[in-house]
C-alpha positions in Angstrom: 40.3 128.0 116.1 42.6 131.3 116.2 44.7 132.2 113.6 48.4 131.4 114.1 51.5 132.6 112.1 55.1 130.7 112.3 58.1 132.3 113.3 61.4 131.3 111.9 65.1 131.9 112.6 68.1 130.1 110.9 71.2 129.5 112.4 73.3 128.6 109.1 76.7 126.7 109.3 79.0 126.6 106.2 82.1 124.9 105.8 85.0 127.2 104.6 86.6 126.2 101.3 90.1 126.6 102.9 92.8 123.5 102.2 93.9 123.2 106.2 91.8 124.0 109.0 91.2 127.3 111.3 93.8 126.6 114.1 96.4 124.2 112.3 98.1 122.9 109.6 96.0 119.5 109.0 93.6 119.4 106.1 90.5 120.4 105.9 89.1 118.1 103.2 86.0 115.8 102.9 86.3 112.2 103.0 89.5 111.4 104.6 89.4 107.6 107.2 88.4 108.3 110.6 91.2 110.6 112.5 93.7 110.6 109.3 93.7 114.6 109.7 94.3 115.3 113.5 97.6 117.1 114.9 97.7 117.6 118.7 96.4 120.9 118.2 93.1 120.1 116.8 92.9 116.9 119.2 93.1 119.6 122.3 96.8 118.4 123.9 97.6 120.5 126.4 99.6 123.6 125.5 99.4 123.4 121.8 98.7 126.7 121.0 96.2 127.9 118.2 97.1 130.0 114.5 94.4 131.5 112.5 94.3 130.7 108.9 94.5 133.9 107.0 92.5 132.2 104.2 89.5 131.8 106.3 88.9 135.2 107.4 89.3 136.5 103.9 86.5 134.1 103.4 84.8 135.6 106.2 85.3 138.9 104.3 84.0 137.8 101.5 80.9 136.0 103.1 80.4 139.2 104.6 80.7 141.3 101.5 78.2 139.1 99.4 75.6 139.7 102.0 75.7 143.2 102.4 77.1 143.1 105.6 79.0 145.2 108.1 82.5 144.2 108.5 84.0 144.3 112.2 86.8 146.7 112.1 89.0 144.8 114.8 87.7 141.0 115.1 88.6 138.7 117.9 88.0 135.2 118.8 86.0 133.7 121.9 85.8 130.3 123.9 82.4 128.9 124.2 82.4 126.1 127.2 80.7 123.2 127.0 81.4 119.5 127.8 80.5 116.8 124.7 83.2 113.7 123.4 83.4 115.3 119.9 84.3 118.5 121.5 88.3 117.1 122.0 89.2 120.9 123.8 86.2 121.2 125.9 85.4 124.3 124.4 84.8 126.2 120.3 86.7 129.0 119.7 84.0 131.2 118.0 83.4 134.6 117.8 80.7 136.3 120.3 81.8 139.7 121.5 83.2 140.8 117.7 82.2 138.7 115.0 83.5 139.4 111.2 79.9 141.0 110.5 76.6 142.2 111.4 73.5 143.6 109.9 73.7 141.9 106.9 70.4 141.4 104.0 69.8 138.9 102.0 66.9 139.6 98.5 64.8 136.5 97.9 62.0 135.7 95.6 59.0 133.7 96.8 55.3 133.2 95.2 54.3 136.4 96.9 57.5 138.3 95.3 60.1 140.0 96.9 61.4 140.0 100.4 64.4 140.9 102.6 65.6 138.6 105.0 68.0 140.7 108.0 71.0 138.9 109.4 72.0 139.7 112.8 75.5 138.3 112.5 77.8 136.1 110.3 81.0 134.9 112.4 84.3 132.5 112.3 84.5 129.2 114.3 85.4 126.0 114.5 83.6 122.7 114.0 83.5 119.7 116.4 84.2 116.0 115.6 81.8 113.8 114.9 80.5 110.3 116.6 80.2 107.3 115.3 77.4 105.1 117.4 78.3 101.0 115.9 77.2 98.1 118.5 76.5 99.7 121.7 79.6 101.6 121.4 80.3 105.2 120.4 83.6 106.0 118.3 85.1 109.7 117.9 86.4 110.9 114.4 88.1 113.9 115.1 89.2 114.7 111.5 86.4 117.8 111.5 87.5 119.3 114.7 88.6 123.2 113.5 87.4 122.7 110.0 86.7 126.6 109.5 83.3 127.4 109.7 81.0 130.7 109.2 78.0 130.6 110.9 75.1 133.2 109.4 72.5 133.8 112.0 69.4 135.5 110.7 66.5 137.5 112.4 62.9 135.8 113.0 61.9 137.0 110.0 60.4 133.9 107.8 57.1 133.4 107.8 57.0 129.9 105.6 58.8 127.0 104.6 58.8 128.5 101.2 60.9 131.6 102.4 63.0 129.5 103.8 64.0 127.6 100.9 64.5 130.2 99.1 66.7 132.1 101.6 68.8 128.6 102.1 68.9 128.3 97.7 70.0 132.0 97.2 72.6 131.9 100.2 73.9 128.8 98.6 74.6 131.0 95.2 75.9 133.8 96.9 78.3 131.5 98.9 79.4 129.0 95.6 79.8 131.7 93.2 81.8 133.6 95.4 84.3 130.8 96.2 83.3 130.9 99.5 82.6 127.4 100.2 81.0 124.6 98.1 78.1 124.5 100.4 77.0 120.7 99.8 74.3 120.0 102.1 74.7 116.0 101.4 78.7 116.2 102.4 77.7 118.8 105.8 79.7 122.0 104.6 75.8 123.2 104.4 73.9 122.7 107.6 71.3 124.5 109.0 69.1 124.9 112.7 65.7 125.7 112.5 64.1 128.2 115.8 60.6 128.3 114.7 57.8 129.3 117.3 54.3 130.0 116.6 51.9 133.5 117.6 48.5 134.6 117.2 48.3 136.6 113.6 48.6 140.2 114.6 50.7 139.5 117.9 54.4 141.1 118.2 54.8 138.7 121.2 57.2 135.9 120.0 56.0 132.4 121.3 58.0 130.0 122.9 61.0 128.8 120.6 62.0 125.3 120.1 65.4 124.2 117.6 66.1 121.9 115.3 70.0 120.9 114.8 71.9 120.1 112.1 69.1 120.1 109.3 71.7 118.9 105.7 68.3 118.5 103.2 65.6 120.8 101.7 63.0 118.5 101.5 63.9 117.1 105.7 64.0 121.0 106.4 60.1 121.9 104.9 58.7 118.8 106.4 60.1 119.5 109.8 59.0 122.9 109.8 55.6 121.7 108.5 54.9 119.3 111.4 56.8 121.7 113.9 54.5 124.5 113.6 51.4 122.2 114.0 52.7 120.9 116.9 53.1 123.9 118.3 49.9 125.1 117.1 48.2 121.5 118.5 50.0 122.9 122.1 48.5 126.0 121.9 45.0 125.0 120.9 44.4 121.8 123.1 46.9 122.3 126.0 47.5 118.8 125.1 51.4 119.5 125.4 53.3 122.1 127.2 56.2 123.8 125.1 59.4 124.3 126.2 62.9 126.4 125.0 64.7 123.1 124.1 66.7 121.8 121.1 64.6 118.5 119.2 66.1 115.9 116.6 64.4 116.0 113.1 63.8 111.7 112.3 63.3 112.3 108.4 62.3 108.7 108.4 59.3 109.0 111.3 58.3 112.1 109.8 58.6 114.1 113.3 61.0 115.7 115.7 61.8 114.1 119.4 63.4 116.2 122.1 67.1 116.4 122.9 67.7 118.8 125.4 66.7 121.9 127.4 67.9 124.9 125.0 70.6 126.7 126.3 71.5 130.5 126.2 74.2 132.4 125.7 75.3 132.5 129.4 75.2 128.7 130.0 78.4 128.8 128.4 80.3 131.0 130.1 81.7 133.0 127.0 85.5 134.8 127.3 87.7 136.2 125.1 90.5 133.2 123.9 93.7 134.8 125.0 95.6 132.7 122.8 94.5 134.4 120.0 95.3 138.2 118.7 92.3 140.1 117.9 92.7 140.8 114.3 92.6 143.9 112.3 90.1 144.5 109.0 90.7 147.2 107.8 89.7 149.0 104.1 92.7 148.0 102.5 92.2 144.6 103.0 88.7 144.3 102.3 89.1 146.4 99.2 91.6 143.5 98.4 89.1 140.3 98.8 86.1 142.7 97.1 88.8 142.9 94.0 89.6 139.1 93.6 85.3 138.1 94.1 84.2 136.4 90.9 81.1 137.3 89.1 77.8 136.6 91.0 75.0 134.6 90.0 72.7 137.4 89.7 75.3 139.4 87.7 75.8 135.9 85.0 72.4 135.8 84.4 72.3 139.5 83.3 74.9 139.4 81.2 73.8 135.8 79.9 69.9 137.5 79.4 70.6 141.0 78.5 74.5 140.7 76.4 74.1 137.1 75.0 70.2 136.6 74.1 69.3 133.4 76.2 65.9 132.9 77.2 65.4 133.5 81.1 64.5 129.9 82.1 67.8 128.5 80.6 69.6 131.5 82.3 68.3 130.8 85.5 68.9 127.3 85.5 72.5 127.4 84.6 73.3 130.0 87.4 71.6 127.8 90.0 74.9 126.0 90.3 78.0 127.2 90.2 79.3 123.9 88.8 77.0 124.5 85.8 78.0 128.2 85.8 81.7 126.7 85.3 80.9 124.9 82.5 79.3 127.5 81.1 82.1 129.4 81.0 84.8 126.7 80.3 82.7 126.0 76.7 81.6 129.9 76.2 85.8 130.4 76.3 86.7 128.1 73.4 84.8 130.7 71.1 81.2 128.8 70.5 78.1 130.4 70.0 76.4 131.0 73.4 73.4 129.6 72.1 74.7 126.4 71.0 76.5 125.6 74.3 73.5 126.5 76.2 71.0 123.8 74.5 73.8 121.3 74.5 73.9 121.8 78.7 70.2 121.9 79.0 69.0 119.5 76.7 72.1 116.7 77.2 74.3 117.1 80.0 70.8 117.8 82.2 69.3 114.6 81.0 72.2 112.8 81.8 72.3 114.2 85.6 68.8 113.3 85.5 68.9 109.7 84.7 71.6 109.4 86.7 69.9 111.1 90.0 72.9 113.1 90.3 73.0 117.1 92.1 74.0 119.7 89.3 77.0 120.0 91.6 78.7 116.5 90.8 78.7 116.5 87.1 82.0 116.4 86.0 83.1 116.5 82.0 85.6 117.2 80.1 85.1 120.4 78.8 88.0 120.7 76.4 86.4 116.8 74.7 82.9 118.7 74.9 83.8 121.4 72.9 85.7 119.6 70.4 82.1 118.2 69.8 80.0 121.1 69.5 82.5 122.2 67.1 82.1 118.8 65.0 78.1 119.5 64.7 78.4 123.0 64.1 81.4 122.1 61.2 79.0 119.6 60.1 81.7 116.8 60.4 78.9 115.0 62.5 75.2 115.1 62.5 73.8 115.3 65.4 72.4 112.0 66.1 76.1 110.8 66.2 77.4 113.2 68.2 74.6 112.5 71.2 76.3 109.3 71.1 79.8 110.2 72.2 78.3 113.1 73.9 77.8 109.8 76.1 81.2 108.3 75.7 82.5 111.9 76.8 80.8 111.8 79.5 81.1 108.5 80.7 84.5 107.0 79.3 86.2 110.8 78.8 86.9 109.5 75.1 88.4 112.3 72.6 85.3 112.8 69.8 87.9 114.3 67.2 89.9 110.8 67.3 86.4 108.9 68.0 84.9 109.9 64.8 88.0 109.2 62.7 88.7 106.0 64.2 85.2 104.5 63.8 84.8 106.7 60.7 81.2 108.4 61.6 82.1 111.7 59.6 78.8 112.8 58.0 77.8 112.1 55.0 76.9 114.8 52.3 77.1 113.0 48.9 74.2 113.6 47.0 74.1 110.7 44.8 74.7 108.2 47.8 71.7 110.2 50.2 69.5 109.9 46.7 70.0 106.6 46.5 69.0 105.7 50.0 65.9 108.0 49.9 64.7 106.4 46.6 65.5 102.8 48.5 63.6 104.3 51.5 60.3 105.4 49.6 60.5 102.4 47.2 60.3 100.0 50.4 57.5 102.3 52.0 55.0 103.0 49.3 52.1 103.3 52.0 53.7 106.3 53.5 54.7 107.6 50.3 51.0 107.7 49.4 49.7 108.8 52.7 52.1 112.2 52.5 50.9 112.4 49.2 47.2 112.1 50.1 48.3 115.0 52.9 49.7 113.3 55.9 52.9 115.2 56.5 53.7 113.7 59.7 55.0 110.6 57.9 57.8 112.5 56.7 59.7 111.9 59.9 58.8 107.9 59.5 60.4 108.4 56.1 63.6 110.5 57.5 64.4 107.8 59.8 64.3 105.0 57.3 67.0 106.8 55.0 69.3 107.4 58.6 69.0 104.4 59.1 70.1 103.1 55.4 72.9 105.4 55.9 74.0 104.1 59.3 72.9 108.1 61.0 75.5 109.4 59.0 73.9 111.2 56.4 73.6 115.5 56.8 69.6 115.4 57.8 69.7 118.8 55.7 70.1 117.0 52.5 68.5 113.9 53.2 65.0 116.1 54.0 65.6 118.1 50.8 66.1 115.2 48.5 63.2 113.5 50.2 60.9 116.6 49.9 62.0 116.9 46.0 60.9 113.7 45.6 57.9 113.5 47.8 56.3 116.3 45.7 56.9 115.2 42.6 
């Protein structure tokens, strides 16, 4: 069997964070009943004429500026024809002949270390609508038609799932941090199509190229590449299939891809410049503008949270994986608490709660004002902090205000020495055989021992004292 080497090129579509859409005045946001945000511009009447939304190509500026693009002095919009029901115009109004950007790079980090991926363009369009297929019918929701859109086309130059991933995670942080959009694969403002095509290793002759639409998960997106390229690879070994340019389905559930369609090219749609629309100036000025008002980047946080405030690379890296998480970062690092402290609380609490409850780092929400009020309890040593991982709950689930919480259900810790020296001699008096076994050189039952006088003290004792009483009398 020859050796064969996959060739991959992504066709990424992110949905703009803008409030109304590209052409109109509807909005733009997630979740709305079907056709609740249509005007009769977006729903293609006859001689409604289209506006561009200034916020979207600032967007487009800035999507452009985070990956080290070129930025189209003079861009204009294009109408690319084709006939579908969720296409309500019969045509996208994208960008073809001068797109907001080209030659763009994007840095990513695999097993094998570092690699630049090349983009050959980023530009501005439109979505389509979406079908609904229920009982043998098919229903149009045309709420998404001219949601904004940047599409970020790259060159063929993965060689792996892995790269890919990793090109799809660090475009996501580049994109979130940068307010560009809030790139949730689960919700489609993150979508991606997969050309892959496979070559002999050592071959600059690029094989033929199939596509895979509208790919919204990182797990779907490695398998189908996975059992893509050994389809291919199946083709070109046993002749058993012949491959053709077309676009294929991804079935997550069958674990393979079915075809769709031939793939078309560029001229099957019969690109031409929309007349109804200006073309539109970029110049320095303005670009200088949306460069001033970009917020600070992942990779620039986790310097300054590495190098300036002393966190260990792991945590760092974690928290700037999300820009949610980056957010609360910031939120609790602004009410004056050691960085330290607010990182272990994020890692070690809020994360365990995401976890349990199977949730994306994206969707945690918390009051951050109510979580800060309870690191400040622990580290005033009002509350231990066995207590405070129990509102940390309450905050969390019920949005409950700790300060009020801890006064009204009086859990204020306990630091009275005569009361925690009563307990402890209670505790040890009740356990004699752990008493002896420490003393015969078992330490571990001092945590045994710890938990009995907590317990004795409903967890309201300051552990501090209760271990130094305990030791004191322990080793006496």
């Amino acid at each position: 069997m020859k050796n064969y080497e996959v060739v991959i090129g992504l066709e990424v579509h992110v949905e703009l964070a803008t409030n109304s859409k590209l052409f109109c005045s509807c909005s733009a946001k997630f979740g709305a009943d079907a056709n609740e945000n249509v005007c009769p511009a977006c729903a293609g009447m006859p001689g409604m004429l289209p506006v561009a939304n200034k916020n979207a190509i600032e967007l487009g500026i800035a999507a452009s500026l985070v990956t080290n693009s070129r930025i189209t002095p003079v861009i204009s919009f294009d109408k690319k024809n084709y006939f579908y029901p969720d296409l309500s115009c019969g045509y996208q109004i994208t960008q073809l002949f001068a797109p907001i950007c080209r030659d763009g790079r994007v840095e990513i980090e695999t097993s094998k270390g570092t690699k630049t991926i090349t983009l050959k363009q980023i530009h501005i369009e439109e979505d389509a609508g979406k079908l609904v297929h229920s009982r043998g019918v098919s229903l149009v929701d045309y709420n998404r038609c001219s949601v904004p859109l940047v599409e970020i086309v790259s060159n063929p130059d993965f060689r792996s799932a892995e790269e890919v991933v990793a090109y799809l995670e660090k475009l996501r942080a580049l994109l979130t941090f940068a307010g560009v959009s809030d790139c949730k694969m689960q919700e489609g403002s993150m979508r991606c199509d997969v050309n892959l095509s496979v070559r002999e290793v050592g071959s600059d002759v690029l094989g033929t190229r199939t596509e895979m639409k509208n790919m919204n998960s990182l797990k779907a997106i490695v398998r189908a590449i996975e059992y893509e390229t050994q389809r291919h690879i199946d083709a070109l070994e046993t002749g058993c299939e012949e491959l053709v340019q077309e676009t294929r389905r991804w079935d997550d559930n069958a674990g393979q891809s079915f075809s769709m369609r031939n793939k078309e090219n560029a001229t099957d749609y019969r690109y031409f410049p929309n007349a109804d629309l200006m073309p539109i100036v970029v110049d320095e000025e303005w670009i200088n503008e949306v460069k001033s008002r970009l917020p600070e980047s992942a990779h620039d946080k986790y310097a300054r949270m590495t190098k300036e405030l002393g966190i260990a690379e792991i945590d760092a890296k974690k928290i700037t994986s999300s820009k949610n998480l980056s957010d609360i970062f910031d939120a609790l690092m602004s009410k004056g608490l050691p960085a330290k402290d607010v990182v272990a609380w994020i890692i070690t609490e809020l994360l365990s709660l995401d976890t349990d409850e199977n949730k994306s780092y994206d969707d945690i929400s918390i009051n951050c004002d109510s979580f800060a009020k309870l690191i400040e309890l622990v580290n005033n040593k009002e509350i231990n902090r066995t207590i405070a991982k129990k509102i940390f709950v309450l905050i969390y689930e019920k949005d409950i205000d700790p300060v009020a919480y801890v006064k009204e259900n009086n859990l204020g810790m306990v630091s009275d020495t005569s009361f925690i020296d009563d307990a402890v001699t209670a505790a040890m008096n009740e356990n004699p055989d752990s008493v002896k076994q420490y003393r015969e050189g078992n330490a571990k039952v001092v945590g045994f021992l710890m938990g009995k006088v907590m317990q004795k003290t409903a967890g309201k004792a300051d552990p501090s004292v209760v271990r130094e009483i305990l030791m004191s009398k322990l080793d006496n």
